[in-house]
C-alpha positions as CSV (number, residue, x, y, z in Angstrom):
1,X,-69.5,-11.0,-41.8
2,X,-71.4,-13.8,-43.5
3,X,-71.5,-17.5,-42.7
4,X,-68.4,-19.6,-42.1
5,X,-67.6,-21.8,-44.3
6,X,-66.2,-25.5,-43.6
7,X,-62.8,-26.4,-44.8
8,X,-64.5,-28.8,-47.1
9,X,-66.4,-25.8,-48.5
10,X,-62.9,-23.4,-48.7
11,X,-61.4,-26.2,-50.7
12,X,-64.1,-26.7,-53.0
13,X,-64.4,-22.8,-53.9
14,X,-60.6,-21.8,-53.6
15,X,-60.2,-21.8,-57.8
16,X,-63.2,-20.3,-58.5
17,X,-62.2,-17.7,-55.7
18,X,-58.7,-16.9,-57.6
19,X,-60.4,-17.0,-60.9
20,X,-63.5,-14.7,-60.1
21,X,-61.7,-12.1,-57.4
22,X,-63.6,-13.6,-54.5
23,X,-60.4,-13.5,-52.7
24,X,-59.3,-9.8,-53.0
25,X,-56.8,-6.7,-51.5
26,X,-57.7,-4.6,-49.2
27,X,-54.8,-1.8,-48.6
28,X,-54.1,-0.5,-45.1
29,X,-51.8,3.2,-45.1
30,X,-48.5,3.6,-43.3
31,X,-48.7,7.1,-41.8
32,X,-45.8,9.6,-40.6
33,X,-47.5,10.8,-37.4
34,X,-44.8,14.3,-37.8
35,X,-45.7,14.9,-40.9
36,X,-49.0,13.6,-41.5
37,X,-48.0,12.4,-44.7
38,X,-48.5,8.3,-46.3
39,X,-45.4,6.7,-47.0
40,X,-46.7,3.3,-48.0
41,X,-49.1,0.6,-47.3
42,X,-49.9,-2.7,-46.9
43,X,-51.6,-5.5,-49.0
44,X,-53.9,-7.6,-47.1
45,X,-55.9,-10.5,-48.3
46,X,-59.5,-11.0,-47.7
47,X,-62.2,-13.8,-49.2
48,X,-65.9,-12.4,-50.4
49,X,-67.8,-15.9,-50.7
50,X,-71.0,-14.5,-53.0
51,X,-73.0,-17.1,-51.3
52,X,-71.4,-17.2,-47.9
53,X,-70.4,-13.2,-47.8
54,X,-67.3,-12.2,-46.1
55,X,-64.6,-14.6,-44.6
56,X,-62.2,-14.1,-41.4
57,X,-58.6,-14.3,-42.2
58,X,-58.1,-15.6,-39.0
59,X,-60.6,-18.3,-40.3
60,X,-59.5,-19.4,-44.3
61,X,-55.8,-18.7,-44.3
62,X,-54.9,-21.3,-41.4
63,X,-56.9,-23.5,-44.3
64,X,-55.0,-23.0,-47.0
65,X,-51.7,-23.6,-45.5
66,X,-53.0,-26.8,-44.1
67,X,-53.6,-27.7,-47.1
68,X,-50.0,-26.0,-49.4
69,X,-52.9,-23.7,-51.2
70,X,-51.5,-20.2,-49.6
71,X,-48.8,-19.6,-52.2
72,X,-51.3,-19.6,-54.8
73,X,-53.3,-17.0,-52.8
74,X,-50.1,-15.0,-52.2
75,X,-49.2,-14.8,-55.8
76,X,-52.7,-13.5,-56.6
77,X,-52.5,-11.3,-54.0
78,X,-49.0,-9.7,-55.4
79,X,-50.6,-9.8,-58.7
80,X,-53.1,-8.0,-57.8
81,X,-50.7,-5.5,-56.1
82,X,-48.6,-5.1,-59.0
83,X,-51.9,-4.1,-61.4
84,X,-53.6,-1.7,-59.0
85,X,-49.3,0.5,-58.9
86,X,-49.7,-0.6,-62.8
87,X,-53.3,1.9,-63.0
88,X,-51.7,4.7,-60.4
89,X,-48.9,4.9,-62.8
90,X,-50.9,4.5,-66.1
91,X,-53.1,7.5,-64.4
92,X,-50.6,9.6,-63.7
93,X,-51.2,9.3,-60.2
94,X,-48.2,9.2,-57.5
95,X,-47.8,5.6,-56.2
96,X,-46.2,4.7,-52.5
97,X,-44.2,1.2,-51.8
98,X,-47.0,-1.3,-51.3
99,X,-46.0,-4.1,-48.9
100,X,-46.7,-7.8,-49.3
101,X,-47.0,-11.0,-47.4
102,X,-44.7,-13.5,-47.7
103,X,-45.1,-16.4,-45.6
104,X,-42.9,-19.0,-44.5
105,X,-45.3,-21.7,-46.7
106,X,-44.0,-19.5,-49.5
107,X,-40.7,-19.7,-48.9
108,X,-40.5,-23.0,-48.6
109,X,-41.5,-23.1,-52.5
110,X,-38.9,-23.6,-55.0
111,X,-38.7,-20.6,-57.4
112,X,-41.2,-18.6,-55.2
113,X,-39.5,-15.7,-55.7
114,X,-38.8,-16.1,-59.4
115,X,-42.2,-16.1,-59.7
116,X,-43.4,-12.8,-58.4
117,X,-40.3,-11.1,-60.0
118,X,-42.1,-12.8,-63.6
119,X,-44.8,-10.6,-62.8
120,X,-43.7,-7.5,-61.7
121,X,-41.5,-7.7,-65.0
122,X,-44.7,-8.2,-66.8
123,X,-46.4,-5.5,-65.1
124,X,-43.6,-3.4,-65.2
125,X,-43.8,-1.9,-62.0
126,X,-40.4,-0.3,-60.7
127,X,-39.0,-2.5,-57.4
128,X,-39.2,0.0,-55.2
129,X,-43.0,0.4,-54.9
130,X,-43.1,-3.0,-54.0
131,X,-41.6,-4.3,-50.3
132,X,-41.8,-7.9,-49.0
133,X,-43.2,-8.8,-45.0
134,X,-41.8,-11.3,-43.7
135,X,-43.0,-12.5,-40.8
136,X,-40.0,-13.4,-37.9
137,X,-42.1,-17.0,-37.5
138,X,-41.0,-17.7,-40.4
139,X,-36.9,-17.5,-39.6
140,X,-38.1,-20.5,-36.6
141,X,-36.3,-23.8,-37.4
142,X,-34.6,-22.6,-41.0
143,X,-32.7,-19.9,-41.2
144,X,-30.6,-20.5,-43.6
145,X,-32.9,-20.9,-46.1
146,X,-35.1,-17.7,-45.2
147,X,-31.6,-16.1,-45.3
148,X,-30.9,-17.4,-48.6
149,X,-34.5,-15.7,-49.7
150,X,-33.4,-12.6,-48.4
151,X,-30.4,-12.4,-49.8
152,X,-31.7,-13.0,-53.4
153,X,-34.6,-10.4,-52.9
154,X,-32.8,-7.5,-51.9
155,X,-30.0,-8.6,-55.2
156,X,-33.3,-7.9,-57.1
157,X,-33.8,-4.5,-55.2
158,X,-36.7,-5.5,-53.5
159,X,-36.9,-3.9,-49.5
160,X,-37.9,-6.8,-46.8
161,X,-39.7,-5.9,-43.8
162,X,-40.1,-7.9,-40.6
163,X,-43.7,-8.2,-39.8
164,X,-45.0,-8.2,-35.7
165,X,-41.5,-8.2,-34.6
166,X,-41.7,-8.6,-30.6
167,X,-44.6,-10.8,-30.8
168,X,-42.2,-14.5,-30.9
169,X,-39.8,-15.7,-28.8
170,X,-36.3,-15.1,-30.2
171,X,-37.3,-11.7,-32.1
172,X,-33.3,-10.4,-30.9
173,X,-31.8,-13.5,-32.7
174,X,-34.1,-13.0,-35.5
175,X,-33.0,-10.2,-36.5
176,X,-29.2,-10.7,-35.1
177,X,-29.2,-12.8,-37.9
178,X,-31.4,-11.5,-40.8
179,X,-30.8,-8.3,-42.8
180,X,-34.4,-6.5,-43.1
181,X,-34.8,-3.0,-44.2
182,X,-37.7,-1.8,-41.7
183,X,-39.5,-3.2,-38.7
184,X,-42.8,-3.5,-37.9
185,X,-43.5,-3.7,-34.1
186,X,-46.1,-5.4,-32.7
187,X,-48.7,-2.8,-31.0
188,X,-49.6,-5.8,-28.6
189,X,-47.0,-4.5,-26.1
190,X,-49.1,-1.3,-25.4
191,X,-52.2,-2.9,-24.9
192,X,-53.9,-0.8,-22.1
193,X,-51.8,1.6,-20.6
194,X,-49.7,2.9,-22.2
195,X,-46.4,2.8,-21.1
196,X,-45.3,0.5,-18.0
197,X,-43.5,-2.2,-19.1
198,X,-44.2,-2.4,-22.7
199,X,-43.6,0.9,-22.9
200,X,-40.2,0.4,-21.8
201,X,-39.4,-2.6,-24.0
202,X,-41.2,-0.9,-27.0
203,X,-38.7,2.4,-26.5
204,X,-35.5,0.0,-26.0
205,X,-36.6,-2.0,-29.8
206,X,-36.8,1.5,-31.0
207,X,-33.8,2.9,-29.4
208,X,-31.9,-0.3,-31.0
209,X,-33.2,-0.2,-34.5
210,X,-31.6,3.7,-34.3
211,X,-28.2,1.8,-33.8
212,X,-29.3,-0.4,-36.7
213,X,-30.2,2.3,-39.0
214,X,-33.5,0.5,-39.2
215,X,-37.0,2.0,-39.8
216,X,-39.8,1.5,-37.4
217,X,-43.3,1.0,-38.3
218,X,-45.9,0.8,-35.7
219,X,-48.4,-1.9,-36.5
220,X,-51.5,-2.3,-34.8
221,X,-51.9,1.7,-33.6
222,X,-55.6,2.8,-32.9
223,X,-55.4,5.4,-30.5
224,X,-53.9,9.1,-30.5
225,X,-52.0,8.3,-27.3
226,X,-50.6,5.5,-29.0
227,X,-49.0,7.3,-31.7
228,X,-48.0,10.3,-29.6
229,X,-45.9,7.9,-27.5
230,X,-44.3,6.5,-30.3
231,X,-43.8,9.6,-31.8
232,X,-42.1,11.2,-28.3
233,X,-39.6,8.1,-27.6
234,X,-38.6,8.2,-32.3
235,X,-41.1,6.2,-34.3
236,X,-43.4,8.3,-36.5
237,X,-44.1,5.8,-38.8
238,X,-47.6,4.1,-37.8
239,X,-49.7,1.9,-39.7
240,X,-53.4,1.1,-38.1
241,X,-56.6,1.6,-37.4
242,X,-56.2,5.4,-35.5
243,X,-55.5,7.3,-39.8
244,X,-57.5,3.9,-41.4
245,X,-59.1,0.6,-41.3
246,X,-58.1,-1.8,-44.3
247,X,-60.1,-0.3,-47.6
248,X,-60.8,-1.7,-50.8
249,X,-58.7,-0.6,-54.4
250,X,-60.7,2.2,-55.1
251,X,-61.2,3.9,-51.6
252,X,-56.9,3.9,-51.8
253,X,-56.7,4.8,-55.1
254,X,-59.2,7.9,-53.3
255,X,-56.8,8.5,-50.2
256,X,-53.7,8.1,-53.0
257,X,-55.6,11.2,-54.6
258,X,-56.5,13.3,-51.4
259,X,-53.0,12.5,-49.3
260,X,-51.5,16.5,-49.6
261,X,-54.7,17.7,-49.0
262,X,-55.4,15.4,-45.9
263,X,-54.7,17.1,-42.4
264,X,-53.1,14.4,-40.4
265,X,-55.3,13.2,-37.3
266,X,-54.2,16.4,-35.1
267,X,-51.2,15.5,-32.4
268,X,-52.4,15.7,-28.9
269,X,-50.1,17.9,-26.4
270,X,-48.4,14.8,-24.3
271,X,-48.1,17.2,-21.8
272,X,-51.7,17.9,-21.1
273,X,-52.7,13.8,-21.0
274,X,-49.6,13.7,-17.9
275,X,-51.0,12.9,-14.8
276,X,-48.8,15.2,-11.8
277,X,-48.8,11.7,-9.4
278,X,-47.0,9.9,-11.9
279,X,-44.1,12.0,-12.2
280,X,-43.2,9.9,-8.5
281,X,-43.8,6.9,-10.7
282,X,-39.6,5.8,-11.8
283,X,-41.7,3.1,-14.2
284,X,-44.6,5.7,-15.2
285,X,-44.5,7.2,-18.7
286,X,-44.5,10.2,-17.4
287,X,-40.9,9.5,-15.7
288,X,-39.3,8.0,-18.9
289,X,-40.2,11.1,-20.7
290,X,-39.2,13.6,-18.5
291,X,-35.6,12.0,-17.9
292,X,-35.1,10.8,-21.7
293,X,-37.5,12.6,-24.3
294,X,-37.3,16.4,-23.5
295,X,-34.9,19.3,-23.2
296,X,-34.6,20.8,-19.8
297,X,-37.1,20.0,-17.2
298,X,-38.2,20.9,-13.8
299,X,-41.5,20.1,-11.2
300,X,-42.1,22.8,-8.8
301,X,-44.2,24.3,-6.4
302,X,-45.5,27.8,-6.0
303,X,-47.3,29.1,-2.8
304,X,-47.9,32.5,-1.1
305,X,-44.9,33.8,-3.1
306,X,-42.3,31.2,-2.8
307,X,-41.2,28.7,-5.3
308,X,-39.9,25.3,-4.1
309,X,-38.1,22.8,-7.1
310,X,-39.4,19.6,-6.7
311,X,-37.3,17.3,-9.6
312,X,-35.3,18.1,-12.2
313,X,-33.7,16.1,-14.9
314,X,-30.1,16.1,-16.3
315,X,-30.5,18.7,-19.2
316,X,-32.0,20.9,-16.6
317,X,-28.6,21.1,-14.9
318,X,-26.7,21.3,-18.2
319,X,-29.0,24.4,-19.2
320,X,-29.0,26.4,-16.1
321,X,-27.3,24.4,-13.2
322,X,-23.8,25.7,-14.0
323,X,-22.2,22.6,-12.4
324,X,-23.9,23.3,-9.1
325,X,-25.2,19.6,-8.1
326,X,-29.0,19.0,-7.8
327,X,-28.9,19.2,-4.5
328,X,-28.0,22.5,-4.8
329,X,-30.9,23.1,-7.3
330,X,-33.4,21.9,-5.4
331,X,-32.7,23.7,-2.2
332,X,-32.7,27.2,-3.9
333,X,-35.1,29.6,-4.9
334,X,-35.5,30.7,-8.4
335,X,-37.5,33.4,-7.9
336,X,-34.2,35.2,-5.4
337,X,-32.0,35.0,-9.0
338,X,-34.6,37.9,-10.8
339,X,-34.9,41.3,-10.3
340,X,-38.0,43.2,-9.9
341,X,-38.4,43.1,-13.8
342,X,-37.8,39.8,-14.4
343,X,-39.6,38.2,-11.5
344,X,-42.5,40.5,-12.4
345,X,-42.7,38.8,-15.6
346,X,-42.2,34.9,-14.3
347,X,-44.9,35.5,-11.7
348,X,-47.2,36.7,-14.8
349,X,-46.5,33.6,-16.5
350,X,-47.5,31.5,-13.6
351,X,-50.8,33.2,-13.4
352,X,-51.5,32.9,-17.1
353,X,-51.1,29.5,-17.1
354,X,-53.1,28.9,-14.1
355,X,-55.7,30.6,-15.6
356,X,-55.4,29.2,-19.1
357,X,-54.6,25.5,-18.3
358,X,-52.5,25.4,-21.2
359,X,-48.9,26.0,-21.9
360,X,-47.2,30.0,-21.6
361,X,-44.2,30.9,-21.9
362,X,-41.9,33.8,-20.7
363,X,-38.1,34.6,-21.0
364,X,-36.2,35.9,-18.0
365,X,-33.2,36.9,-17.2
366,X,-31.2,35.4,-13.7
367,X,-28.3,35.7,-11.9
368,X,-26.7,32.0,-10.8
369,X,-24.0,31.9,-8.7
370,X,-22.3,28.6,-8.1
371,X,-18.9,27.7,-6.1
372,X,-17.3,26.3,-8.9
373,X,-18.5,28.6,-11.6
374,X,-19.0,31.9,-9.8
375,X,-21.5,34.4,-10.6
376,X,-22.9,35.1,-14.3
377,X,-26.0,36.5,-15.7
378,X,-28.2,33.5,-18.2
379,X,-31.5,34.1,-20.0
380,X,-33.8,31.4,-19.6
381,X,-36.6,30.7,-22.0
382,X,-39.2,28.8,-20.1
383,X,-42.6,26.6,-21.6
384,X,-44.5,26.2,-18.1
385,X,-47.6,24.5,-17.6
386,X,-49.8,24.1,-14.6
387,X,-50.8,20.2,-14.0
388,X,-52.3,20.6,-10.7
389,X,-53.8,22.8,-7.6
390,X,-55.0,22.8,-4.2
391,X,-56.4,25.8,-2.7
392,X,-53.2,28.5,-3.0
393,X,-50.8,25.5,-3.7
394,X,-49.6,25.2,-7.6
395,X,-47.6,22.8,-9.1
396,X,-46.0,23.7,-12.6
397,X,-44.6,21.4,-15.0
398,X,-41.6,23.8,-17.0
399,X,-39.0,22.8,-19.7
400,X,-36.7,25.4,-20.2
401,X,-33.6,26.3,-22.3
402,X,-30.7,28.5,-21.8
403,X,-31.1,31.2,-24.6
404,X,-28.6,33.3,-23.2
405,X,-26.1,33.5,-26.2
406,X,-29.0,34.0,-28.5
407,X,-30.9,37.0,-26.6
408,X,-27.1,38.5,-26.5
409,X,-26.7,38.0,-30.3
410,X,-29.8,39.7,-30.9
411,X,-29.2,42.5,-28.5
412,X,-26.3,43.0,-30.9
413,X,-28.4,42.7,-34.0
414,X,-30.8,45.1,-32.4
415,X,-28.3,47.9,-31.8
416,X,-26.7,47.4,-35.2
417,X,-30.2,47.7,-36.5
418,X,-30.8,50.6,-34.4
419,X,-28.1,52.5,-35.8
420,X,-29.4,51.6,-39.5
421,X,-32.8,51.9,-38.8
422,X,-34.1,54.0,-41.8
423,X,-32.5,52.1,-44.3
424,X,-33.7,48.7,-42.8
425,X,-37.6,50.2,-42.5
426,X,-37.1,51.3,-46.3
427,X,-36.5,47.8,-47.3
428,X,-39.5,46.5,-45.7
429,X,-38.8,42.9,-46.7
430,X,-40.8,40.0,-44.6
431,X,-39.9,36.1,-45.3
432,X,-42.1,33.2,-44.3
433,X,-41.8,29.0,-44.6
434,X,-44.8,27.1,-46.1
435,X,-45.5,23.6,-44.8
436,X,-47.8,21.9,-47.4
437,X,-48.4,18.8,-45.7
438,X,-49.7,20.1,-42.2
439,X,-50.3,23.5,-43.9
440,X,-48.9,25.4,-41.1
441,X,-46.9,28.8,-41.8
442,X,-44.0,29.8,-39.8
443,X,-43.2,34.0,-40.3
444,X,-40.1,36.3,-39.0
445,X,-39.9,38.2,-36.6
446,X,-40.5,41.3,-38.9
447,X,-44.2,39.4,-39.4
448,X,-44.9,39.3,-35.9
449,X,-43.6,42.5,-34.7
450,X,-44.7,44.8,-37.8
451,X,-47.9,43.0,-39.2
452,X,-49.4,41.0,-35.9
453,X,-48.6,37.4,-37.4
454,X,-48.5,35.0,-34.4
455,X,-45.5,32.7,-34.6
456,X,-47.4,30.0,-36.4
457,X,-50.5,30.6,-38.7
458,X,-52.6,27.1,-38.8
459,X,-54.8,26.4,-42.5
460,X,-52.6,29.2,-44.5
461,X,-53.1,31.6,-45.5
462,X,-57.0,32.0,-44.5
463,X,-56.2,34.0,-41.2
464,X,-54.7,36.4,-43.2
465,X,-57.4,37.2,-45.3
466,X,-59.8,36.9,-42.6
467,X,-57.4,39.8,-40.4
468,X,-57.4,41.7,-43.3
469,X,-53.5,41.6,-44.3
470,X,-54.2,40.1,-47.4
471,X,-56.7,41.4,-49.5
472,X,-59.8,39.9,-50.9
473,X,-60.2,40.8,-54.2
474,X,-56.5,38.5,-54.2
475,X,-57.7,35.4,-52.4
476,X,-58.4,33.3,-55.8
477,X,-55.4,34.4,-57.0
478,X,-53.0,33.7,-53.9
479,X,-54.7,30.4,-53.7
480,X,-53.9,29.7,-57.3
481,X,-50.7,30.5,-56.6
482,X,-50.1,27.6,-53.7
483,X,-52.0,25.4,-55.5
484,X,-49.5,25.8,-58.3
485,X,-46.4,25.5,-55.8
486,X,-47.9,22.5,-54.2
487,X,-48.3,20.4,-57.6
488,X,-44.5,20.8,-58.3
489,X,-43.7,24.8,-59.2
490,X,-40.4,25.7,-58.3
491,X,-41.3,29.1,-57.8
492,X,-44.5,31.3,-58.0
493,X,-44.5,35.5,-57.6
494,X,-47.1,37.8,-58.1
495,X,-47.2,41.7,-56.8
496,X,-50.3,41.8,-53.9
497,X,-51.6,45.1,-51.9
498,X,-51.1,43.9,-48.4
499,X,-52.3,44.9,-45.4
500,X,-55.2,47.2,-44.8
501,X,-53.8,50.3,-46.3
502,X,-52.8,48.1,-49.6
503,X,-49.6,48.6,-49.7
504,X,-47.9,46.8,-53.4
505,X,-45.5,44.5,-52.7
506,X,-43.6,42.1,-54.3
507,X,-44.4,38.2,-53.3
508,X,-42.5,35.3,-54.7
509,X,-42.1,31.9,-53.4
510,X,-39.5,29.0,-54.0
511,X,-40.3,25.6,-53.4
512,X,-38.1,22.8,-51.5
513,X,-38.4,19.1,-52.6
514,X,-38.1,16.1,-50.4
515,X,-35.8,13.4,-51.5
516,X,-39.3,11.5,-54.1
517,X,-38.8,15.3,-55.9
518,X,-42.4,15.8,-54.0
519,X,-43.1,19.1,-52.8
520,X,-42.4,19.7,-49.1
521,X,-41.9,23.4,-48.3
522,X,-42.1,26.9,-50.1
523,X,-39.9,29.7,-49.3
524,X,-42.2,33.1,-49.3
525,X,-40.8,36.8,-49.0
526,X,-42.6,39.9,-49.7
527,X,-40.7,43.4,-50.9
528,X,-42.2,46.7,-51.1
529,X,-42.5,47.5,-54.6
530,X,-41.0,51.2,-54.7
531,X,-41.9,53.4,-57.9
């Protein structure tokens, strides 16, 4: 930063700062944390003094409102806005919503809005790359006439979002009483820990703007526990400094370029950041999770061959409990409901993930007997983790799911295959899904079982040429051939020799669109050619 510079001296250079671009736009990405994908950005005004160097914000804007100067700085700023989605579009490039500042000093101007819908007429830019922040300070003491703004911005098809929401004193009435179109919650809450409770207010805004039908943007997010958090209790939207700082026209126009071939900052497993102790903890995060966030899920202990349930959660007893009460849960054994087989398998599971300190997972089969329900036989797939030891005492963290009318659908599907075995092996048809943004492939079962593909292949398809199952001498080709798909091909094919013994088959691929016509999946299945 350079020096600060007095009011007196902020006044004086103000016009030659609007005429020469001394006060500029940085842009600042909104992120989806699932997807890894940008789905906007924000517009934010900064002042380069070439004697003085860079200005706070927090420093020149309080100036110009003292002194009825900020609407001139917001309308270059929105000017500004509307010529860099003016060059994306001139470029050929794909533009996202860019959001602006509009303060309450603006407001308050007569024909404000008028005004910046002159010049996105002259710039021609379509309304809906261009969203309005408001502020919900600037609702305080006249809400009629921010309601009246509102209601004439969104007749011109422009979207309004609520800027730090949370961070005043009547944010509930606020937005009681004003129609926005997305919310943008002040991080502030989840300063430190995360969770407690700001965590708990946080997931109750976002738990309302659901009822609302409201999008939430995280504002303010600079840490991956941050964003995991949000993600796990339904905002993925994030906007801050964790995926990028504020960056000048061209370094945007650069991460405009590079978006579908930018991994998104990789998601941390929640479940390995969980702390055992907390689970005691009814205000920890780890508590609000495991009642509210997941499927099925159970605490217990295992030592010298006996496995004790510590807590369970209500879609634990929906899954399995077969209206037994918890009680009864708790004070049974899971381990007496397997056979030989069965337990043989569990008690595998355990050890693997003691060993592994990651997550394993095994599916058994158990027979629950309950008073009301009787006797019946369930399968039980179960994701079981290890969070913490002492000498031959375990404890396991599990979520598990009742897969029992799938495992006897496929039983079924296995024998009918059984019977038409030959003529299913002579088809020899394998599918596959193709995630462009995270670049993840997910196979069939027929990849996995026939060909060794795990259950998801991470930075497709190089695994496969490094295994050997696709050739090569192909690589250029097949990469063409994605590369094609990704920039908007609705469907690719090609015949490739697969597999180590190069073996023709037939590839094609059909591409799915998200709701912007931008690609967001390809469709991939491979035929034996037969001569």
């Amino acid at each position: 930063m350079g020096r600060q510079m007095t009011e007196k001296e902020l006044l004086a250079g103000f016009d030659q700062a609007l005429a020469e671009s001394h006060i500029f736009v940085c842009y600042q990405p909104k992120m989806n944390h699932t997807t890894g994908r940008m789905i906007g950005a924000e517009a934010l005004m900064r002042w380069n003094d070439p004697v003085n160097g860079l200005q706070f914000p927090s420093d020149f804007i309080p100036v110009l409102e003292r002194n009825d100067l900020i609407h001139l700085a917001d309308l270059h700023v929105f000017e500004e806005v509307c010529k860099f989605q003016k060059m994306i579009l001139a470029e050929g490039g794909s533009a996202v919503p860019i959001s602006f500042n509009m303060s309450r000093h603006d407001i308050i101007h007569e024909g404000y809005v008028d005004r910046i819908e002159k010049l996105r007429l002259k710039y021609d830019i379509p309304v809906k790359l261009l969203h309005v922040e408001i502020t919900e300070s600037s609702a305080i003491g006249g809400m009629e006439l921010v309601t009246n703004v509102l209601d004439k911005l969104h007749s011109l098809g422009y979207k309004v979002e609520m800027d730090d929401f949370g961070s005043g004193y009547s944010s509930l009435n606020v937005l009681k009483d004003l129609d926005v179109d997305v919310i943008k919650l002040d991080m502030r809450f989840l300063s430190g820990d995360i969770g407690g409770r700001g965590g708990t207010i946080i997931s109750s805004i976002v738990q309302m703007t659901k009822w609302l039908n409201t999008p939430v943007v995280a504002e303010g997010v600079e840490t991956i526990e941050q964003a995991d958090y949000m993600k796990s209790i339904g905002c993925s939207y994030i906007q801050g400094y964790l995926y990028s700082k504020p960056v000048t026209a061209e370094e945007f126009k650069e991460k405009l370029r590079r978006t579908d071939h930018e991994p998104a900052a990789p998601a941390m497993d929640l479940i390995s950041t969980m702390d055992a102790g907390k689970f005691w903890d009814p205000n920890s995060l780890e508590t609000l999770i495991f009642n509210n966030y997941v499927g099925g899920a159970a605490i217990f202990r295992y030592q010298n061959g006996k496995v004790d349930i510590l807590r369970i959660n209500q879609k634990y007893m929906k899954e399995i409990g077969m209206n037994m009460t918890e009680k009864e849960i708790l004070c049974s054994d899971p381990l007496e409901t397997l056979d030989d087989d069965n337990r043989r398998i569990l008690m595998n599971t355990l050890k693997r993930a003691a060993e592994s300190y990651d997550e394993e997972s095994c599916e058994t089969w158990r027979t629950v007997c309950s008073k009301i329900c009787g006797e019946d036989r369930i399968c039980v797939r179960s994701d079981i983790r290890m969070i913490g030891k002492a000498q031959d005492e375990y404890i396991y963290y599990a979520m598990v799911r009742n897969i029992t009318s799938e495992k006897k659908h496929v039983i079924a599907v296995e024998e009918s295959e059984r019977k038409f075995r030959m003529a299913s092996e002579h088809a020899n048809v394998y599918a596959w899904e193709y995630i462009f943004a995270t670049k993840q492939m997910r196979p069939c079962f027929r990849c996995i079982r026939d060909l060794g593909v795990p259950p998801v292949v991470y930075n497709y398809p190089k695994p496969l040429f490094d295994s050997g199952i696709f050739p090569r001498d192909y690589e250029d080709m097949y990469y063409k051939m994605l590369k094609d798909l990704e920039n908007g091909a609705e469907k690719a094919e090609a015949v490739i020799p697969l597999t180590v013994g190069r073996v023709p088959f037939h590839v094609r691929y059909t591409t799915e669109f998200d709701e912007n016509g931008k690609p967001l999946k390809a469709y991939g299945s491979a035929t034996l050619v037969v001569d």
